[in-house]
Every structure is written in structure tokens, then in C-alpha cells.
C-alpha positions in Angstrom: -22.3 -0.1 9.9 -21.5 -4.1 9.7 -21.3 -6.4 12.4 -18.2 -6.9 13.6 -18.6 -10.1 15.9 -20.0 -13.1 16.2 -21.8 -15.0 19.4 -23.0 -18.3 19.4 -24.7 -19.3 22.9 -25.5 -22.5 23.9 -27.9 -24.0 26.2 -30.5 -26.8 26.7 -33.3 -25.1 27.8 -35.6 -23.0 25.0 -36.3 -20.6 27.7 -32.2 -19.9 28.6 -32.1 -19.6 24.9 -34.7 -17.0 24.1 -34.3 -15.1 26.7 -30.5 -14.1 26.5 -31.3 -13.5 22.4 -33.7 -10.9 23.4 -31.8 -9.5 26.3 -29.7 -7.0 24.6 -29.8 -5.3 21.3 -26.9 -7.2 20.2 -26.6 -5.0 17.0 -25.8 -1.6 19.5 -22.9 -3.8 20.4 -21.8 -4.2 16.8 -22.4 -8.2 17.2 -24.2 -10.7 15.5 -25.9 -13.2 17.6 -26.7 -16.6 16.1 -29.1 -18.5 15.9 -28.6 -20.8 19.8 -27.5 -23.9 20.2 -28.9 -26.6 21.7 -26.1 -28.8 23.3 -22.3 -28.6 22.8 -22.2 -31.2 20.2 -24.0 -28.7 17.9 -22.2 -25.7 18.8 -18.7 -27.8 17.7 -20.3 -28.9 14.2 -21.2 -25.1 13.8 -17.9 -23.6 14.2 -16.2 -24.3 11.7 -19.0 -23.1 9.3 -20.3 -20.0 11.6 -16.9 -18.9 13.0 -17.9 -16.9 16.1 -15.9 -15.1 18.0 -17.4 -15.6 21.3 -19.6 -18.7 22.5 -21.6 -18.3 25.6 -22.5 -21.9 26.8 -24.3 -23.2 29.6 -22.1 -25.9 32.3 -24.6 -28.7 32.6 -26.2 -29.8 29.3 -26.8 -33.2 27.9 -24.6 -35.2 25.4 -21.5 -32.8 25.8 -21.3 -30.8 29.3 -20.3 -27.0 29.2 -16.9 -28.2 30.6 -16.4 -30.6 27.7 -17.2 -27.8 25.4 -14.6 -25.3 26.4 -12.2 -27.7 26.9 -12.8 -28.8 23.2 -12.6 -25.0 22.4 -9.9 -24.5 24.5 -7.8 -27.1 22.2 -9.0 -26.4 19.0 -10.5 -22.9 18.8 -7.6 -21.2 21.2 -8.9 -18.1 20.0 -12.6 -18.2 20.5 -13.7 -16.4 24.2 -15.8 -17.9 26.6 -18.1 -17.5 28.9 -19.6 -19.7 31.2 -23.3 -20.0 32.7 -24.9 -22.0 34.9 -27.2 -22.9 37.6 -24.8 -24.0 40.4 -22.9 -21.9 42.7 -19.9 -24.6 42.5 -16.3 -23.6 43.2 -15.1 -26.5 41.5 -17.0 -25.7 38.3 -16.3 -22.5 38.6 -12.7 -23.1 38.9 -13.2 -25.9 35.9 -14.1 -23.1 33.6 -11.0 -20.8 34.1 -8.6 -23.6 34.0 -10.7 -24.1 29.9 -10.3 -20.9 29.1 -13.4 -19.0 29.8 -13.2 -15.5 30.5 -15.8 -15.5 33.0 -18.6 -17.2 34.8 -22.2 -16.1 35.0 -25.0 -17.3 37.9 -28.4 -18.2 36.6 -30.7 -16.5 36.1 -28.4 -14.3 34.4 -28.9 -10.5 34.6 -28.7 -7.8 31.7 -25.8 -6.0 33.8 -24.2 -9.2 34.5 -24.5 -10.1 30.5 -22.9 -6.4 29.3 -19.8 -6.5 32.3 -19.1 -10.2 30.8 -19.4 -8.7 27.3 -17.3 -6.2 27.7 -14.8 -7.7 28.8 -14.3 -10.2 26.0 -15.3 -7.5 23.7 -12.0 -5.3 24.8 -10.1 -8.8 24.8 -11.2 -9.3 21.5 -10.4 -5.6 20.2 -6.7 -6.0 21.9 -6.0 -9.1 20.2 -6.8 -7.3 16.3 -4.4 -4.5 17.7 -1.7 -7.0 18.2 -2.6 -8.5 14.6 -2.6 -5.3 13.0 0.9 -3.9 14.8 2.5 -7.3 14.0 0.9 -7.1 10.7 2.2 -3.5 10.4 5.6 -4.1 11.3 5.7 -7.2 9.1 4.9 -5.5 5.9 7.1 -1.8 7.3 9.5 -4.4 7.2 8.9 -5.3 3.1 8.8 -2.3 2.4 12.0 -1.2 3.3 13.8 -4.3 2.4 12.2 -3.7 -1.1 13.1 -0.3 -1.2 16.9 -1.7 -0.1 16.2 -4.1 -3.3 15.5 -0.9 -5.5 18.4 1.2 -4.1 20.4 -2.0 -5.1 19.4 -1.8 -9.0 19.2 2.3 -9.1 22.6 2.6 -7.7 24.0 0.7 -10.8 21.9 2.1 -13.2 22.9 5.7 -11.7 26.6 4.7 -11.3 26.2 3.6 -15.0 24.3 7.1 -16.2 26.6 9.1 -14.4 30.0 8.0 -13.4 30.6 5.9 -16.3 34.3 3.7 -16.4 33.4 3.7 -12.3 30.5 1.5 -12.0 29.4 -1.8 -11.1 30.1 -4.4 -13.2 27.5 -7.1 -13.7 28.8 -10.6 -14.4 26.8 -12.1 -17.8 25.6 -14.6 -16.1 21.9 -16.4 -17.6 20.2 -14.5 -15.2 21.8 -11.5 -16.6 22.4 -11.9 -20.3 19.9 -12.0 -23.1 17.7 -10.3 -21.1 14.8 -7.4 -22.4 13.4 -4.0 -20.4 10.0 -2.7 -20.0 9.8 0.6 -18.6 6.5 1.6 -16.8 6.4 5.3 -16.0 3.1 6.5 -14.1 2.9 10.2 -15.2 0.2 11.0 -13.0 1.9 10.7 -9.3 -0.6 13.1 -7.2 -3.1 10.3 -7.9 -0.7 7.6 -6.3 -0.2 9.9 -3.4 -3.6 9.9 -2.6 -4.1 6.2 -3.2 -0.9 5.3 -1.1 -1.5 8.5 1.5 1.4 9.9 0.4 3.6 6.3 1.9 6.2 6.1 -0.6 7.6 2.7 0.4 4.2 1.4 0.6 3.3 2.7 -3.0 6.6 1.3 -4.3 5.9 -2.1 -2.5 2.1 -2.3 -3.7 2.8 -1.3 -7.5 6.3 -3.8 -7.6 3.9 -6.6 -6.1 1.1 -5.9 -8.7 3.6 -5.9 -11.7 4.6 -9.0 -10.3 1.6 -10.5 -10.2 1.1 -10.0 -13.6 3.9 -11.3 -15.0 3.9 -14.2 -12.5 7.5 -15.4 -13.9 10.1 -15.3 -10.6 12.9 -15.0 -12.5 12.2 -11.1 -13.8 13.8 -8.4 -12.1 11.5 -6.0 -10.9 12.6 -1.9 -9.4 11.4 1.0 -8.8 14.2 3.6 -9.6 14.2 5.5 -6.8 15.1 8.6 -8.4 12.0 8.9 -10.4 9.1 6.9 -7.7 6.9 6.8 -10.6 8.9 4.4 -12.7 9.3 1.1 -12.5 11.8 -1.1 -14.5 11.2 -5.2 -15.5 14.5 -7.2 -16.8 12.6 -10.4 -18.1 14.1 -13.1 -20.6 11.0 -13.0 -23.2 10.4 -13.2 -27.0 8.9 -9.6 -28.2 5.4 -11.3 -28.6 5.2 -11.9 -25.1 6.6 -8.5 -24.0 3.7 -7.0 -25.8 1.5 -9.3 -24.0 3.1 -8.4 -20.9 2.1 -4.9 -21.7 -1.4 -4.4 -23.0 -1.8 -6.7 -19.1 -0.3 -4.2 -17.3 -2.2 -1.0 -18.9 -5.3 -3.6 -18.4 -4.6 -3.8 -14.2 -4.0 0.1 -13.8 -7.5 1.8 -15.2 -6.9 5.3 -15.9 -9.5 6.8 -13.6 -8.0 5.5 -10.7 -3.7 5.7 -11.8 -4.3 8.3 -14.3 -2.3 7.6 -17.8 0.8 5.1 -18.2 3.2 4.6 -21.0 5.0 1.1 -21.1 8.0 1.2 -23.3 9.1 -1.9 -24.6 13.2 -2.8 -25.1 12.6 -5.9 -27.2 16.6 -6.2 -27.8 18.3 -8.8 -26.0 21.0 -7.1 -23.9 22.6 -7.8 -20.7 22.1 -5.8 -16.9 25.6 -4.0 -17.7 23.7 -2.2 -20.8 21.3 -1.2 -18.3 22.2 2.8 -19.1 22.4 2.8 -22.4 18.9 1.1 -22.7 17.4 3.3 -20.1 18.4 6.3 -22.2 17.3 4.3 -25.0 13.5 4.1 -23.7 13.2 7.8 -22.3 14.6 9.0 -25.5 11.5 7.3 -27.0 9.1 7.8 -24.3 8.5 11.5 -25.5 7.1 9.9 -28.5 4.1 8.9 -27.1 0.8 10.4 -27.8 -0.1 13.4 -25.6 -3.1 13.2 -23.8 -4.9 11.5 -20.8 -4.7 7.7 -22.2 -2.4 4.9 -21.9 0.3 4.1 -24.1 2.8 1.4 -25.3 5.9 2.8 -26.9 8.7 0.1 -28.6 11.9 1.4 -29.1 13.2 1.3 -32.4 15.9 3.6 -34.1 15.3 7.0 -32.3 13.7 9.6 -33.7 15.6 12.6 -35.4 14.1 15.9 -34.6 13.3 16.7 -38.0 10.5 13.5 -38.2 8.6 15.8 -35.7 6.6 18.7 -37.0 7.3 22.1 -35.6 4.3 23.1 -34.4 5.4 26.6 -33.3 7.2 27.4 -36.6 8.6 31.0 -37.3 5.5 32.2 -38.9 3.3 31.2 -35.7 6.0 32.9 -33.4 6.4 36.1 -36.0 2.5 36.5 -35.3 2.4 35.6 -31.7 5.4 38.4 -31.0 3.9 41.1 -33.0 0.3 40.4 -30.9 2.2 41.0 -27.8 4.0 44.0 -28.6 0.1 45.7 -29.8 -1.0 44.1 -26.2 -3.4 42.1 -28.7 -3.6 38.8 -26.1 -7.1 37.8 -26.9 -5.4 37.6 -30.4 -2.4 36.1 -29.2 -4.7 33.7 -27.7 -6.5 32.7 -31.3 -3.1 32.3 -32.7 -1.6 30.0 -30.2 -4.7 27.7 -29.2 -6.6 28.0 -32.3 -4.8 28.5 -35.3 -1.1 26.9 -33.7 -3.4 24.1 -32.4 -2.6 23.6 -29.3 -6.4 23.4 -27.9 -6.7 20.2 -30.0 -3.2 18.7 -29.1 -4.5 15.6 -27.5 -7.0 15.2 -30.4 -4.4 15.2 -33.5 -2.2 13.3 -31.3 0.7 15.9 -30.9 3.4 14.1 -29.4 4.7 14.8 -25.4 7.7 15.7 -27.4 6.0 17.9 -29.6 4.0 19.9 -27.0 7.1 20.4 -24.9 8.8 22.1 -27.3 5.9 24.0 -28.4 5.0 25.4 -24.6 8.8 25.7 -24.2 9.5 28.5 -27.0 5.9 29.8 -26.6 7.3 30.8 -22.9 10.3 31.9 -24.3 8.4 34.7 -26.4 6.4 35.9 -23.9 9.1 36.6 -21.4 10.8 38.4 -24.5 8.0 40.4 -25.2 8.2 41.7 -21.3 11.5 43.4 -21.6 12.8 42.0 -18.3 10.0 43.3 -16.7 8.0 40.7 -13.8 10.4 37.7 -14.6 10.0 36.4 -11.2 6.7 36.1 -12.2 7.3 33.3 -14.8 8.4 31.3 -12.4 4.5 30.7 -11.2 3.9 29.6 -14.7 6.5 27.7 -16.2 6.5 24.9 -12.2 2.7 24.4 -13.4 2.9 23.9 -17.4 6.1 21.4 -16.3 3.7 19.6 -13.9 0.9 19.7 -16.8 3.4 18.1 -19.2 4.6 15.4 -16.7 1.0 14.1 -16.1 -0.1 14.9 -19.4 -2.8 17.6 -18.7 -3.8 19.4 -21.6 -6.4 21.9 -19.7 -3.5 22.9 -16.6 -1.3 23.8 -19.7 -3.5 26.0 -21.6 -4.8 27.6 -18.4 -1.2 28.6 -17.3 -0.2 29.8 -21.1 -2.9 31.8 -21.0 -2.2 33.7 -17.3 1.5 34.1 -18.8 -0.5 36.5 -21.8 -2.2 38.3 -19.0 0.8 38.2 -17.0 2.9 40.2 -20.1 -0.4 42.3 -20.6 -0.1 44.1 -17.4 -3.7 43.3 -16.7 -4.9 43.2 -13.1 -8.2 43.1 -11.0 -9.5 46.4 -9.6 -8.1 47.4 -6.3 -9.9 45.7 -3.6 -9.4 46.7 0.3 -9.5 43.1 1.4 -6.8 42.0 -0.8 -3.9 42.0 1.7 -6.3 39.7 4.0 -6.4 37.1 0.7 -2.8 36.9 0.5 -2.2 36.1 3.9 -4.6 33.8 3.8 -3.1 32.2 0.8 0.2 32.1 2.3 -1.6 30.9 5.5 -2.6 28.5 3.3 0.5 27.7 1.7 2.5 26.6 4.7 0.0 23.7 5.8 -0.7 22.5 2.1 2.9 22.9 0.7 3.5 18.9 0.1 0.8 18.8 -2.3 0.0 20.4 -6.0 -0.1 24.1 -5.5 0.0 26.4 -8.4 -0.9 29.9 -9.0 -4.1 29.0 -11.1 -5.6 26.9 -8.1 -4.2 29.2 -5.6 -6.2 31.9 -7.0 -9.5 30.6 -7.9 -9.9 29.0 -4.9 -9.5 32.5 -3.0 -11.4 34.4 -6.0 -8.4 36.4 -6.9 -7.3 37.1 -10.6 -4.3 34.8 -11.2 -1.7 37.5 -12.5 -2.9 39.8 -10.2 -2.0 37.7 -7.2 1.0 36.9 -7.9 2.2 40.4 -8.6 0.5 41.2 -5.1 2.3 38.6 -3.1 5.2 39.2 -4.7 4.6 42.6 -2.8 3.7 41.9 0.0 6.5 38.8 0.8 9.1 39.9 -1.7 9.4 36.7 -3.5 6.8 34.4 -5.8 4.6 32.0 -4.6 6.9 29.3 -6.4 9.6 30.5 -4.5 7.7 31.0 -0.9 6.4 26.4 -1.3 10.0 25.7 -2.5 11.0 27.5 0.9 8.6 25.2 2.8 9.8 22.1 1.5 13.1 22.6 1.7 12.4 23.4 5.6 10.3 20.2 6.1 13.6 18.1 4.3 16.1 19.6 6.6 13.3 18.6 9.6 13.1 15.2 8.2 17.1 14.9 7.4 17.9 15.1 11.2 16.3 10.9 11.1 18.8 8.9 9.9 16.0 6.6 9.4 14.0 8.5 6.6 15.7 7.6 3.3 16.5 11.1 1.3 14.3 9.6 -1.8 11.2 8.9 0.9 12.0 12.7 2.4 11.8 14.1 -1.5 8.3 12.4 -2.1 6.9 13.3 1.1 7.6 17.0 0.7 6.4 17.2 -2.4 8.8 15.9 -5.7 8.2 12.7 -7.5 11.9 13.2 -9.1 14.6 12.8 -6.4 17.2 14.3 -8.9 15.1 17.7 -9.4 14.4 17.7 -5.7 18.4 17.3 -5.1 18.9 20.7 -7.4 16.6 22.9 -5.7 18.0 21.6 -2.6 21.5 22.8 -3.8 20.2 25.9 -5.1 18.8 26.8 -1.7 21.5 25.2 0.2 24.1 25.2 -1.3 24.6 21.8 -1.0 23.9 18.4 -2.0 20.9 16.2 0.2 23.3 14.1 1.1 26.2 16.4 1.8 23.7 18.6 4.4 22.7 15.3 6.1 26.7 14.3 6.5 27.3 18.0 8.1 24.1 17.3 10.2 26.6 13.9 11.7 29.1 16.2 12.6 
């Protein structure tokens, strides 16, 4: 463990000195004592260099008295402690030393119990004052955060009012500052490692990110948001020539290493537009965003004329789905299996650079056959599956998607583990589990090899036991936490959707009207009355 404090004594005698070095084990105390002064004159010269945060000086020394000292102190160093020794049991001196700001006032020869009490003290003086710091500091940057987020809720309500109510919205006046201006879009898909970075503080992950982004493009006339509908985008308005957006944007995948933000794509507007086109670029850049590579690396997308479906390949063409249907039907899945990783490709998506597009599509119909091929039969069941392969395509995780195509096969196959006695424990352990974890990533897969259970086999048995999924039991959850955190006027409804689990405030507002009935916002205005 460091030290955390500094003391610098003082005192004209070698003797004084060495003995109060070797009094205490100053390092017990988390302090680290200097080397002594000899007079006051050298204790001032080794402040400003040493910067202690406690000086323990003797009253009567040559050159510059004790008295002098802390009165010196006392103007210049305000928040340097004190204490006082000396030989003399004077009143007046005594007296002296309160009036310069020491603390307290020691009697030679100066005692080991004397020397801890003394300490003490300034050491819980000392500890009260970095509280104060840190709450001020705290309630200074709680304040940024929400005026930022105030800033985004600004910009997201016009790009909103412009993607949604369109003819109703906002109008932006072209203006310099909003004319002729270009977009980069910076989208985060791995948002479970920005809760952990951020402990789960979306203001403060907003605020840190938007003041990075800043940083690096260190020009105070770009617009900078988070869209607080999606906490893991963020959207610059800068006026700059398409050579220096793409500067711009090799710097930003440069500041945000993989291993600690997981992968980013940047897509580049390089069109000059104005704010009030601020839609129909948005669509724009998402439209192209599922271009990008698939696969656990950043990327830099520029929009050009978008893509028509037929420039992609269909990886999951009738031939592979002919083949794929006819496994299931036999109850073939280790075939099934060959076909759709192997010979479909989708074990080697990230390495011949399928697009997100392309995979999406791919896992999409892929899910659609295997539900087929059950008749109706265990549909709840898919549920399990398709939340986790959505998750896996958001953050761009090959393995969770291949993992969760492969439990739907053995979902549709009927296979299960053997029997086992202490299965009804498991589940109500897992469900234990569920309601204390269920703001973080759960999905079936985990769920089940972290309580050695077969995947398909605990889902069927939960299903069971609770009569609903597992899906369906952490949606429950959450939605229970929102209403909790609704009832604060103070917790914004985007803050309340990250915290209970969603990084997309507008699918968070439809499984809240699906188990509500109503909108977020329309629950919290019945709340009111």
C-alpha cells in the first residue's frame, strides 16, 4: 500500500530530530516522514518542492522561530496542519500557536502517546477535508453529467422529432454553425464492456466518452451527443474537408483499444448538409453501418450510394436451407450442424469478412427453419435463443452466435440430459440467481454452464417448473426494477433503461408496452396522478 501523507518536522536539535523519526513506525500510519529540518527557514524552502501535509516544528529555534513558521504557513500553506513542540510550558506561546493555526501543542520531551493523540487528530482532520474535496468534487461533475445529458436530450429530441413525427419537428435555422456541416457516427457495439468500465453510471459513461471524443477533435465549434436512445452512439456535426474526417476517424478507433471498448465502427457522412437533414443522414449512416465487416475489430464505414440487397451474397441460399430442412425432419443435427457452420460458412464468418448485414440475415432465416421444422411445438423456447444471437450480433460475437444456433438444433431435436433428482434444486437456484443478476447479460447458454445443466434441457425444465422461459422470467425483473425506479422523478427514463439492463431505450420502451401496456412515459404520468 502507498503512503498517503507527508510530515516534515522541524527542530534545531539532532537529538529532537532523531528521536521523533524513530518514535513511531510512520509507515503503520500510512505516512511518509521526511527527512527533518533544521530551522524554519529550511522547512519553507522545502515546501514547495516536498509538499507535506503535516509539519511538526519546534517554538524556539534560531533564524526563524516556530511562531514565525506557522504564521508563514498559516498565510501561505492554509492547508498544511500543525503542530507545535516545545520546551516551555508558556501560555502565551501556547496561545501564539492556536491563534497560527496549529492544531495542537506538545511539551518536551515529547511522549509516543502524546505524538499518536496529536497525530490523530490531524490525520482525521486531514481525511475530512479529502471527503469534502471528493463530495464537492462529486457533486460538481453529477452536475456535468446531467447538464450534458440535458445537452444530448436537446439534439436527440430533434433528431427523433425528425425520424418520427416528420412535418412536426424542430426546425433548425441554416445558420454557419449549422449549414455545410458533415456527421461521424460512432457506435460502440460492445456496451457490457462500458458498463463495467463506467459501473454501470450511464451519465458518467456518456460524459467520459463525449469528453474523450472531444479531446480528440479539439475543434470547439463541433457538435458532440450521445443519442440517448441508443447510449452507445455518439454523433459529431463538424465543418471539415473528407480528408480530415478520415483523420478524425482512424484517431478515434486509435484512443478506444479493442480490449478495453470492444469493437467500434465510425461511419463517415462526408456530404455537406445542414442540422435540419439530421434524419435523413442518420438513416443514411445506419443504412450503411450493416456493411461493415463482421467480427471483433474496428471499423470505418463512408457512406456512399446505399447498397441494394442484391450486391450482398445470400449466404443461406435455397439449396443450403433445402438441406438444412431435410436434416431436421431425419433429426440429423450433427449434420445440420456440418451444413450450416461448415459447408454455409458461418464458422468462418468473421474470416471471409461476411458482412453484419450478411450474418443477420443468415441467423435470421436459419431461426426461421428451425422453428418450422418444430411444428409449433416448444416455441416459447426460441425465445432463449433468438435475445442471445440478437445480443451476439449487436456486439459482433461470432462464438455466442454459433453457440446459441447450435442449442436451437438441440432444442428442435428433443434432446435432453438424463433425469437427475437434484434438478429442481438447480432451477431454483438459477432463478435464485436470476433475480439478483437480472441487469446484466444473462442467457440461457451461460445460465446453464455455469450450473452444469444441458442448455435445452433447462430451459424446458424451468419452463416447467415457473410456467414461462427464462427470457421471459429477467424481462419480468426488469420491468419491476423500472417501475421501482419510475416512482423518482429524478432518474431520467433513458438512465432507468440502461441501468436495468437495455442499451436501446426504444426496445426497452416496447417490452415495456408489451408488459404494461403502456408507454415508459405514459406509466410514469399515471404514477403523477
Amino acid at each position: 500500500m502507498g503512503l498517503k501523507y507527508r510530515v516534515l518536522a522541524a527542530d534545531d536539535e539532532l537529538w529532537s530530530r532523531e528521536n521523533i523519526k524513530r518514535m513511531l513506525p510512520w509507515e503503520d500510519y500510512s505516512i511518509e516522514f521526511l527527512e527533518p529540518a533544521c530551522d524554519g527557514e529550511e522547512v519553507l524552502e522545502r515546501i514547495p518542492k516536498e509538499k507535506p501535509d503535516i509539519v511538526i516544528t519546534d517554538i524556539n529555534m534560531p533564524f526563524l522561530s516556530g511562531l514565525e513558521l506557522l504564521n508563514q504557513i498559516s498565510s501561505k500553506y492554509p492547508d498544511i496542519i500543525t503542530l507545535a513542540v516545545s520546551g516551555y510550558d508558556d501560555f502565551k506561546k501556547v496561545k501564539g500557536v492556536f491563534m497560527s493555526g496549529g492544531i495542537d501543542y506538545l511539551l518536551k520531551p515529547v511522549s509516543r502517546e502524546q505524538l499518536v493523540d496529536s497525530l490523530s487528530k490531524a490525520l482525521k482532520t486531514l481525511e475530512e477535508r479529502e471527503k469534502e474535496k471528493a463530495d464537492k468534487e462529486d457533486s460538481i461533475l453529477r452536475e456535468n453529467y446531467v447538464s450534458s445529458f440535458l445537452e444530448d436530450d436537446e439534439f436527440s429530441s430533434l433528431l427523433n422529432g425528425k425520424l418520427f413525427r416528420p412535418g412536426n419537428e424542430f426546425h433548425v435555422p441554416s445558420t454557419k454553425v449549422f449549414s455545410e456541416i458533415s456527421t461521424i457516427l460512432v457506435k460502440f457495439h460492445n456496451v457490457e464492456i462500458l458498463k463495467q468500465s463506467y459501473d454501470k453510471d450511464v451519465l458518467r459513461m456518456s460524459y467520459a466518452l463525449k469528453e474523450k471524443l472531444r479531446e480528440i477533435i479539439d475543434n470547439e465549434r463541433t457538435i458532440i451527443f450521445n443519442y440517448t436512445d441508443k447510449v452507445n452512439e455518439f454523433i459529431i456535426e463538424l465543418n471539415a474537408t473528407p480528408a480530415r474526417l478520415h483523420f478524425i476517424a482512424d484517431r478515434i478507433l486509435e484512443a478506444f483499444p479493442i480490449e478495453k471498448q470492444g469493437p467500434i465502427t465510425v461511419v463517415i457522412h462526408d456530404k455537406a448538409t445542414s442540422l435540419d437533414d439530421i434524419a435523413a443522414v442518420y438513416r443514411e449512416m445506419i443504412a450503411d453501418l450493416v456493411t461493415r465487416p463482421f467480427g471483433n475489430k474496428h471499423s470505418i464505414v463512408v457512406c456512399k450510394d446505399s447498397k441494394k440487397i442484391s450486391d450482398f451474397q445470400d449466404r443461406y441460399n435455397s439449396r443450403v436451407e433445402s438441406i438444412v430442412s431435410d436434416c431436421l425432419s431425419k433429426k440429423d443435427i450433427a449434420q445440420a450442424k456440418t451444413v450450416l457452420m461448415e459447408t454455409a460458412g458461418l464458422n468462418k464468418c468473421d474470416s471471409q469478412k461476411w458482412t453484419l448485414f450478411e450474418v443477420t440475415q443468415f441467423t435470421t432465416r436459419v431461426l426461421n427453419t428451425i422453428a418450422d421444422s418444430a411444428h409449433g411445438e416448444d416455441s416459447r423456447l426460441y425465445e432463449e435463443v433468438q435475445d442471445a444471437i440478437n445480443y451476439g450480433l449487436r456486439s459482433l460475437n461470432k462464438n455466442i452466435i454459433t453457440e446459441n444456433i447450435e442449442l436451437a438444433l438441440q432444442i428442435v431435436s428433443g434432446s435432453e440430459g438424463n433425469e437427475s433428482s437434484s434438478i429442481s434444486e438447480q432451477v431454483e437456484s438459477i432463478h435464485d440467481y436470476i433475480e439478483k443478476h437480472y441487469m446484466e447479460r444473462l442467457s440461457l447458454a451461460d445460465l446453464a454452464e455455469q450450473f452444469f445443466v444441458e442448455p435445452s434441457y433447462l430451459s424446458r425444465k424451468f419452463s416447467q417448473k415457473y410456467n414461462e422461459t427464462i427470457t421471459a422470467f429477467i424481462t419480468g425483473c426488469r420491468m419491476n426494477r423500472a417501475k421501482e425506479l419510475m416512482k423518482d422523478d429524478n432518474n431520467k427514463l433513458e438512465a432507468i433503461s440502461f441501468e436495468v439492463g437495455y442499451d436501446d431505450y426504444n426496445y426497452f420502451s416496447r417490452v415495456f408496452r408489451r408488459s404494461e401496456g403502456v408507454s415508459p412515459s405514459e406509466y410514469r404520468k399515471n404514477l403523477s396522478k
